[in-house]
C-alpha positions as CSV (number, residue, x, y, z in Angstrom):
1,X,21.9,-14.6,-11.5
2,X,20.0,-15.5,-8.7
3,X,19.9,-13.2,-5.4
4,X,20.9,-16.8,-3.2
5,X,24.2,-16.9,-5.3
6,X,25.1,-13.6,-5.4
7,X,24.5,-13.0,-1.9
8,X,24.2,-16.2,-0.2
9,X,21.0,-15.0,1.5
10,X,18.9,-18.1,2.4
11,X,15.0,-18.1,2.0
12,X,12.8,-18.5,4.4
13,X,9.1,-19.5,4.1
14,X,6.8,-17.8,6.0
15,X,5.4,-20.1,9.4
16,X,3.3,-18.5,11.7
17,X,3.1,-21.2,15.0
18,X,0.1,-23.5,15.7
19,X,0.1,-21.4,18.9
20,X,-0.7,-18.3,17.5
21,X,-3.4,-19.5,15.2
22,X,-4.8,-21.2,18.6
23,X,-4.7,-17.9,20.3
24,X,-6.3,-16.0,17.4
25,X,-9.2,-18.9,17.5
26,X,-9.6,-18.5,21.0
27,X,-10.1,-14.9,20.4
28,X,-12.0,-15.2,18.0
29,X,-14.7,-17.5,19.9
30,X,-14.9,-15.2,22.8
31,X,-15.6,-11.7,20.9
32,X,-17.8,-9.4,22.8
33,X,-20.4,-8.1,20.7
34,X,-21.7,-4.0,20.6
35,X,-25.6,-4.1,20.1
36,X,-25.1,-2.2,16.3
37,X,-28.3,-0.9,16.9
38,X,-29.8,1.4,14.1
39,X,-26.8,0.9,11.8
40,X,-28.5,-1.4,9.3
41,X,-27.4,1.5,6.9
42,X,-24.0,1.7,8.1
43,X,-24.3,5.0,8.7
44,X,-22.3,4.6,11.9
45,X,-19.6,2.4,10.7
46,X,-19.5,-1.6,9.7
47,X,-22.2,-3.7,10.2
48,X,-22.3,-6.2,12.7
49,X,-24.3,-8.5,10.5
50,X,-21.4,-7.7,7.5
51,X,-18.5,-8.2,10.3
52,X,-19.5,-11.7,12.3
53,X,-20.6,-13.3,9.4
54,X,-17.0,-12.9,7.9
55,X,-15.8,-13.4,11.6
56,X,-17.5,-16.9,11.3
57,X,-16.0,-18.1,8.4
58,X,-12.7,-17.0,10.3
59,X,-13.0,-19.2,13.1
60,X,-14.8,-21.8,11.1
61,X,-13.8,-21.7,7.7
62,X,-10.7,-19.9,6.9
63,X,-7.3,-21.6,6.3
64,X,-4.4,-19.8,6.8
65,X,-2.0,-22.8,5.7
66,X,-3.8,-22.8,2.3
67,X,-3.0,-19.3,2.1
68,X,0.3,-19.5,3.6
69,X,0.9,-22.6,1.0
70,X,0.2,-19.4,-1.9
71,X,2.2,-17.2,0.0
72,X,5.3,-19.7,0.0
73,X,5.1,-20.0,-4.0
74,X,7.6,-17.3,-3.7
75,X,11.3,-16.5,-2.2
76,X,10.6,-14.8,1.0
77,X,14.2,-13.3,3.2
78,X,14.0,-11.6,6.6
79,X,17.1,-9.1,6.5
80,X,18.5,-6.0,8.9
81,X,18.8,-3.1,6.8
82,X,20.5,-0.5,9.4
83,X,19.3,-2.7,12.5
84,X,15.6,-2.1,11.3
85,X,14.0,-6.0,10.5
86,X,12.8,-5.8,6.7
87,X,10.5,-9.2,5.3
88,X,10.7,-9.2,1.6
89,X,9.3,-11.5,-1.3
90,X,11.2,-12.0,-4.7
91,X,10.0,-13.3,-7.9
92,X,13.0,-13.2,-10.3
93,X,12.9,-12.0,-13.7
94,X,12.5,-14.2,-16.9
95,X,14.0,-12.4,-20.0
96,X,17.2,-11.1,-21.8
97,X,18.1,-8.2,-18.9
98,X,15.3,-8.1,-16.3
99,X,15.2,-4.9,-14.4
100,X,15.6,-4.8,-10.9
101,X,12.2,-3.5,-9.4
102,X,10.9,-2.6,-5.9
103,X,7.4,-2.5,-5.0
104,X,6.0,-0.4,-2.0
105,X,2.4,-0.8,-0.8
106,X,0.3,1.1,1.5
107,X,-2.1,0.9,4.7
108,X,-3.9,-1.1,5.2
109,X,-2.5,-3.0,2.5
110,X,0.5,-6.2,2.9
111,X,3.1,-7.2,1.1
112,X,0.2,-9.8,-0.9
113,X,-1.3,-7.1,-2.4
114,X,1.1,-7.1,-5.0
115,X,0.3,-11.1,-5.5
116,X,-1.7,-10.5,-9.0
117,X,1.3,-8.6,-10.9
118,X,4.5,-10.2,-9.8
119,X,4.2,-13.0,-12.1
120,X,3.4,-10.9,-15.0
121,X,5.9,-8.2,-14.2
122,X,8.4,-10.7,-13.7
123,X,7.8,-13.2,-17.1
124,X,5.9,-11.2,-19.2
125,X,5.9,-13.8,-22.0
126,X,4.4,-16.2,-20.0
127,X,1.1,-13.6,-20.2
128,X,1.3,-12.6,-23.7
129,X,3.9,-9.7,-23.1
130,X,7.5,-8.9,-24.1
131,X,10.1,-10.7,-22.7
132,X,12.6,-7.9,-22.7
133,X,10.0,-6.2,-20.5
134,X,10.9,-8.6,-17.5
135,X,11.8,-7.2,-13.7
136,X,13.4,-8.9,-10.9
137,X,10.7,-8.1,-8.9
138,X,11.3,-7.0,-5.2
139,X,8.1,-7.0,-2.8
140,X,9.2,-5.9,1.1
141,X,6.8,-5.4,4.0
142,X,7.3,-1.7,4.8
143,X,8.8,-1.6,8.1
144,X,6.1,-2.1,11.3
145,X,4.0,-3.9,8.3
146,X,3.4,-7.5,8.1
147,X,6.7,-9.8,8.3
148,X,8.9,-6.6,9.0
149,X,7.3,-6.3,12.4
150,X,7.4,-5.9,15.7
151,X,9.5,-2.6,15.6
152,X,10.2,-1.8,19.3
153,X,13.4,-0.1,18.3
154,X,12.2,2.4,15.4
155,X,9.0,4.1,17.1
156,X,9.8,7.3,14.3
157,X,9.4,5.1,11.2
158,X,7.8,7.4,8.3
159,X,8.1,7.6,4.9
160,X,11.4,8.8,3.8
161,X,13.2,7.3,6.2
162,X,11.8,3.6,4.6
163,X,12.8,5.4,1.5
164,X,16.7,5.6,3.2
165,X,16.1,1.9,4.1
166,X,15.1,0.8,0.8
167,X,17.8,2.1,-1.1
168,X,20.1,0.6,1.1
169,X,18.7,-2.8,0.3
170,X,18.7,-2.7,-3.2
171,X,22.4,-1.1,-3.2
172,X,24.1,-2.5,-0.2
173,X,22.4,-5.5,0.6
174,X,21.5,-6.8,-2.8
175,X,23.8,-5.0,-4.9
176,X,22.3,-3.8,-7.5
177,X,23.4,-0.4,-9.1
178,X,20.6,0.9,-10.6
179,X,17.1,-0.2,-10.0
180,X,13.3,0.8,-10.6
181,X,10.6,1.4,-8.2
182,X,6.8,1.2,-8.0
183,X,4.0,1.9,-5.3
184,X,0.8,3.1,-4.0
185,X,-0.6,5.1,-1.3
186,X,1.7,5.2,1.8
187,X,4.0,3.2,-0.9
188,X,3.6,6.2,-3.1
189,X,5.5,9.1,-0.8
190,X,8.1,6.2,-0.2
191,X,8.6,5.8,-4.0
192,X,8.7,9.4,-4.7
193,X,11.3,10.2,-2.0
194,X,13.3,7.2,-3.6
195,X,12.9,9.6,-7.1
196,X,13.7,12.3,-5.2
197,X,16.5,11.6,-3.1
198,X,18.5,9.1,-5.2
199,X,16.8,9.7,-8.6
200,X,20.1,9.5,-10.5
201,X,20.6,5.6,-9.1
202,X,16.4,4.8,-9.8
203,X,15.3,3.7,-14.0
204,X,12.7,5.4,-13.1
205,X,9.2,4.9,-10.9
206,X,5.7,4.4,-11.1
207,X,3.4,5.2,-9.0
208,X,-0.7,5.1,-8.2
209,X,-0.9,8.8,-7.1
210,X,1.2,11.9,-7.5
211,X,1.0,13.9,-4.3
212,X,3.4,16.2,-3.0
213,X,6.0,14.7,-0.8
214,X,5.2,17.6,1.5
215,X,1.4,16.1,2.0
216,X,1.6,15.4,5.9
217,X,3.5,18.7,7.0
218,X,1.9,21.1,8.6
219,X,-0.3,21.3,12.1
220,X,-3.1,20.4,10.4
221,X,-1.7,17.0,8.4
222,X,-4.4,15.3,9.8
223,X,-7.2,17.0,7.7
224,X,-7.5,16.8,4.0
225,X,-9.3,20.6,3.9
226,X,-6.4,21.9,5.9
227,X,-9.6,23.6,7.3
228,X,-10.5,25.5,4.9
229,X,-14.6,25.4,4.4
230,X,-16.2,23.9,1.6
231,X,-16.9,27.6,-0.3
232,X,-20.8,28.6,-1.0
233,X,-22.2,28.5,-4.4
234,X,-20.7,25.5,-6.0
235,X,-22.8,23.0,-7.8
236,X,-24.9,20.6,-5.4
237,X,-23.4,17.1,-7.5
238,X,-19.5,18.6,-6.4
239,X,-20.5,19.6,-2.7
240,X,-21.7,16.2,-2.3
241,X,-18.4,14.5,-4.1
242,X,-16.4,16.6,-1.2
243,X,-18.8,15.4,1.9
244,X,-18.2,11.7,0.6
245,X,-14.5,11.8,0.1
246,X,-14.3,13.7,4.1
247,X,-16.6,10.5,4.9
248,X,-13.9,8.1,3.0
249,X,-11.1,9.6,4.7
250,X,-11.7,11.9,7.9
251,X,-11.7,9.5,10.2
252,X,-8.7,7.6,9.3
253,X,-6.2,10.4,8.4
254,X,-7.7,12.2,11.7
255,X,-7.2,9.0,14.8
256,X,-3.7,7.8,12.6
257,X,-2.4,11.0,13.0
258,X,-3.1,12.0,15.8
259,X,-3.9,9.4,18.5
260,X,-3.2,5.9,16.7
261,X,-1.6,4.6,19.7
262,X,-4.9,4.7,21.7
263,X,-6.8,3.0,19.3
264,X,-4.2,0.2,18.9
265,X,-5.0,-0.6,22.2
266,X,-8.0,-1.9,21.2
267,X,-6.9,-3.4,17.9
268,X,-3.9,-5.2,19.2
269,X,-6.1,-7.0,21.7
270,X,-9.3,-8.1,19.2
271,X,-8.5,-9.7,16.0
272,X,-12.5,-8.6,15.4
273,X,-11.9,-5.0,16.8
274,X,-8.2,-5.0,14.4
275,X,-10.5,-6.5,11.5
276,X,-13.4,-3.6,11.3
277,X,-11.4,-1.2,11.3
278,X,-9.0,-1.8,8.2
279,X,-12.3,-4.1,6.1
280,X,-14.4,-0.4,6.6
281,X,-11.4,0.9,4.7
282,X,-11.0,-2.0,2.3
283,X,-15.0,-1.4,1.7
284,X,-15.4,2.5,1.5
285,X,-11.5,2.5,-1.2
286,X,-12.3,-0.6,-3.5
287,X,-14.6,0.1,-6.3
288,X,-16.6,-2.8,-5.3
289,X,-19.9,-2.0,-6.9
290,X,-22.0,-2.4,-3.7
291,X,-20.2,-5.6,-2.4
292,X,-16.7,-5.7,-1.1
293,X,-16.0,-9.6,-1.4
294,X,-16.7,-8.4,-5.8
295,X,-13.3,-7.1,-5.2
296,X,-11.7,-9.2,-2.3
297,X,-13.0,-12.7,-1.2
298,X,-13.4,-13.6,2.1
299,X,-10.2,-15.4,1.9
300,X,-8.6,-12.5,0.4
301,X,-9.8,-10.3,3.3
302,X,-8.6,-12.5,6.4
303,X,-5.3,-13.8,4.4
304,X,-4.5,-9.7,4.9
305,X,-6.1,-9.5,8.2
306,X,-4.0,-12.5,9.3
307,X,-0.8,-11.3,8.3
308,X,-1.8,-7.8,10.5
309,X,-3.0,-9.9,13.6
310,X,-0.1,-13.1,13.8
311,X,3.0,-10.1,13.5
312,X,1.1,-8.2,16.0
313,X,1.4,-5.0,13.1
314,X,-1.8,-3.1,13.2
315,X,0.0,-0.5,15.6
316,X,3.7,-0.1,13.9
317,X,1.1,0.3,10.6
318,X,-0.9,3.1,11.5
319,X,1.9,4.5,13.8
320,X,3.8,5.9,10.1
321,X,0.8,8.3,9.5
322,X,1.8,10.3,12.9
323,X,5.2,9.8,12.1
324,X,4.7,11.3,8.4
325,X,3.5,14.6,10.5
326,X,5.6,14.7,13.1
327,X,9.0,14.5,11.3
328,X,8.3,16.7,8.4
329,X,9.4,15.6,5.0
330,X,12.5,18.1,3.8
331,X,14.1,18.0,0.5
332,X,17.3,16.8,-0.5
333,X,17.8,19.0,-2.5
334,X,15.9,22.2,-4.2
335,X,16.2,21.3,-7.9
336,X,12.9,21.1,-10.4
337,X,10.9,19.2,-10.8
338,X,11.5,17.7,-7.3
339,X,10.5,14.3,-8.2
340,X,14.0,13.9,-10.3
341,X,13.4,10.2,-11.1
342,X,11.3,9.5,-14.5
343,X,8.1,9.0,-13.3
344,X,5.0,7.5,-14.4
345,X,1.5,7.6,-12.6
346,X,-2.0,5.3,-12.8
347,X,-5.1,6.9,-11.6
348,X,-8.1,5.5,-11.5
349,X,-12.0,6.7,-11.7
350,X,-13.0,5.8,-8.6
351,X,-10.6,8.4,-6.6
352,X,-11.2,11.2,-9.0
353,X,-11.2,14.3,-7.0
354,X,-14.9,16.3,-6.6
355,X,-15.8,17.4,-10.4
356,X,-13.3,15.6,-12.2
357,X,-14.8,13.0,-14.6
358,X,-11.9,10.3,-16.0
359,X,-11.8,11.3,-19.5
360,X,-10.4,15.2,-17.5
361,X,-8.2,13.2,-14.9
362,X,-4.9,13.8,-17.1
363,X,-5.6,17.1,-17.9
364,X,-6.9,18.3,-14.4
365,X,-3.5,16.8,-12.6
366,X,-1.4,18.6,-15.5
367,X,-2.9,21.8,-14.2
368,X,-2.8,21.2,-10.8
369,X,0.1,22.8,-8.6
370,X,1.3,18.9,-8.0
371,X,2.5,18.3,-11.6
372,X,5.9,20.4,-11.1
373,X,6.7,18.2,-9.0
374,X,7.2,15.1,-10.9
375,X,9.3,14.4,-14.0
376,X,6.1,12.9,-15.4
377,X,6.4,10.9,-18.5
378,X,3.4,8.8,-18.7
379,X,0.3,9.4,-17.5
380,X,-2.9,7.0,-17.5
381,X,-6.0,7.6,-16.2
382,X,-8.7,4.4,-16.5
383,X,-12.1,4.2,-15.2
384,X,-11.7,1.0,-13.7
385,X,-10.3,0.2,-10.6
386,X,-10.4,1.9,-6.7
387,X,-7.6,2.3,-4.5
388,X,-5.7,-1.5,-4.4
389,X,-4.9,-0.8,-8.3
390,X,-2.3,-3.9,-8.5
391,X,-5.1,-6.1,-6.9
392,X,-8.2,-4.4,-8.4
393,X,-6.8,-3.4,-12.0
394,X,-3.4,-5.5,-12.0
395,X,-3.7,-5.6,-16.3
396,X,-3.5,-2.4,-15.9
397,X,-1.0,-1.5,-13.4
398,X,1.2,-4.2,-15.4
399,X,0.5,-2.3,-18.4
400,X,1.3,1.4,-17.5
401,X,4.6,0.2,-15.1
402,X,6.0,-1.5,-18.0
403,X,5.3,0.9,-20.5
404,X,7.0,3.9,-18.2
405,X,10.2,1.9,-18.5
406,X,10.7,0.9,-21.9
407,X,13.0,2.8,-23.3
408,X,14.4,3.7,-20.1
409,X,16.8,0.0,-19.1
């Protein structure tokens, strides 16, 4: 049965204004330039040559109603889940009893992220799959993200509190009794807090990393050493491993969690200032082979960076990191494992920590202190594919999701 009958909610397309397009373009025109000079390496950050010439085919060649038109392919509803605005898409299932299924993405992802795997997730057979595999498949804009901003009412949005919001959606709002749930990075901690908290109402999840739900408590959430040094004597290949992942991430973890309102500033008031900083991230996490646009197009690239700039989201977005910190994650309850929920987890080759080649990935995360906490029940581990798995390796992703649930509807 369709969500519109059950619940009479009426869908609404998204339509961002010809007035905020003109504003962006006007924006756009009149961008200030820094000199870049010396940084034809990028050792200082993006390229200028890298960033105007994708800024140009913004203001000249981009078209946001094309993408919108691909965005509008599926059900979108705006909702109030406990007064907070929540944006979702919907692709409903095509089998004998498709599973209810909630997908949670990350920063600086969007809800679109998830574009290459709703289809087969939700009609399998139409891709060569298993009908009976089929989800109702569920893709919200975490709160303060894309069409579930602004948020000038929730300034303390993190994690588990989405979790708390998402549950209520899928039991209150849409009424469904048991459901499953999938996600990655930021959309990670939310799905394991939703396996955590209400595991005994969940299928099961999947999800694109395993960390502890405890991963941003502490004074020094903010830095992925926790300070500790990197220790003497280790082979040369791993020491340099370590002083690339700090370059992948130091900065980011670092000015999101501890000062991202300043640097909004700046971001809310340049689409071009907004746009370096999240394509450096979509550059240094995709496994791009040298070239970002291998791995997103420059139509894939501003369709996200529009969403961020016309909801006016890049500060709500980075404003969760803080947030994660600065209202500690604590446990529902202090059962083992402490992940409840069945869960299932896709890694991928390119984020294999320092020292871990793929073909070890399983067996290193089985031994690591993490593993207790999930009820783990499948476990892949493919060289393919960076950190936007459902966009970069979405066979994949389709593949492992569904296979952590069969058995288990």
């Amino acid at each position: 049965m369709e969500i519109t009958d059950r619940f009479s909610l009426e869908p609404r397309p998204i339509r961002v204004s010809e007035e905020v397009l003109e504003d962006l373009h006007r924006r756009l025109v009149s961008t200030r330039w820094p000199a870049d000079a010396g940084n034809g390496d990028g050792y200082y950050g993006v390229k200028r040559s890298q960033l105007q010439e994708l800024v140009e085919y913004w203001i000249h060649s981009f078209d946001w109603r094309r993408s919108e038109q691909a965005i509008n392919a599926y059900e979108h509803y705006q909702v109030q889940v406990n007064g907070v605005p929540v944006h979702f898409m919907r692709k409903a299932g095509v089998g004998p009893k498709p599973v209810p299924l909630i997908l949670s993405h990350g920063w600086p992802w969007t809800f679109w992220h998830w574009s290459k795997v709703i289809d087969p997730l939700a009609d399998p057979a139409a891709f060569g799959g298993d009908a009976a595999d089929a989800f109702d498949v569920i893709v919200p804009s975490l709160p303060g993200y894309g069409f579930s901003a602004p948020l000038p009412n929730h300034p303390d949005m993190n994690f588990w509190k989405i979790a708390d919001l998402w549950h209520t959606l899928m039991t209150d709002i849409l009424g469904y009794t048991r459901y499953a749930a999938g996600g990655c990075d930021v959309g990670a901690l939310v799905t394991g807090q939703l396996g955590h908290k209400y595991g005994s109402e969940l299928y099961g999840i999947h999800i694109g990393s395993a960390l502890k739900l405890s991963f941003f408590n502490g004074e020094r959430g903010w830095d992925l050493a926790a300070g500790r040094p990197i220790p003497d004597g280790i082979p040369e290949s791993i020491r340099s491993q370590i002083l690339q992942m700090d370059r992948k991430f130091a900065s980011h973890l670092a000015v999101h969690v501890l000062d991202p309102g300043t640097l909004a500033y700046g971001l809310s008031d340049s689409p071009v200032g907004m746009l370096a900083w999240i394509l450096e991230r979509w550059d240094r996490w995709s496994d791009h082979k040298g070239n970002v646009e291998n791995v997103f197009t420059k139509d894939d690239l501003l369709t996200h960076a529009t969403i961020f700039w016309v909801n006016n989201a890049i500060e709500t977005s980075m404003r969760i990191y803080a947030n994660n910190n600065r209202y500690p994650w604590t446990p529902a309850h202090d059962r083992w494992p402490v992940v409840e929920a069945p869960a299932g987890i896709t890694f991928v080759g390119y984020e294999n920590p320092p020292g871990v080649i793929t073909e070890n990935r399983v067996k290193h995360f089985l031994e690591s202190d993490r593993a207790p906490w999930y009820n783990h029940v499948n476990i892949s581990a493919h060289e393919q594919g960076g950190h936007f798995i459902p966009w970069e390796a979405p066979d994949l992703w389709v593949e492992d999701l569904s296979r952590t649930f069969r058995g288990r509807r």
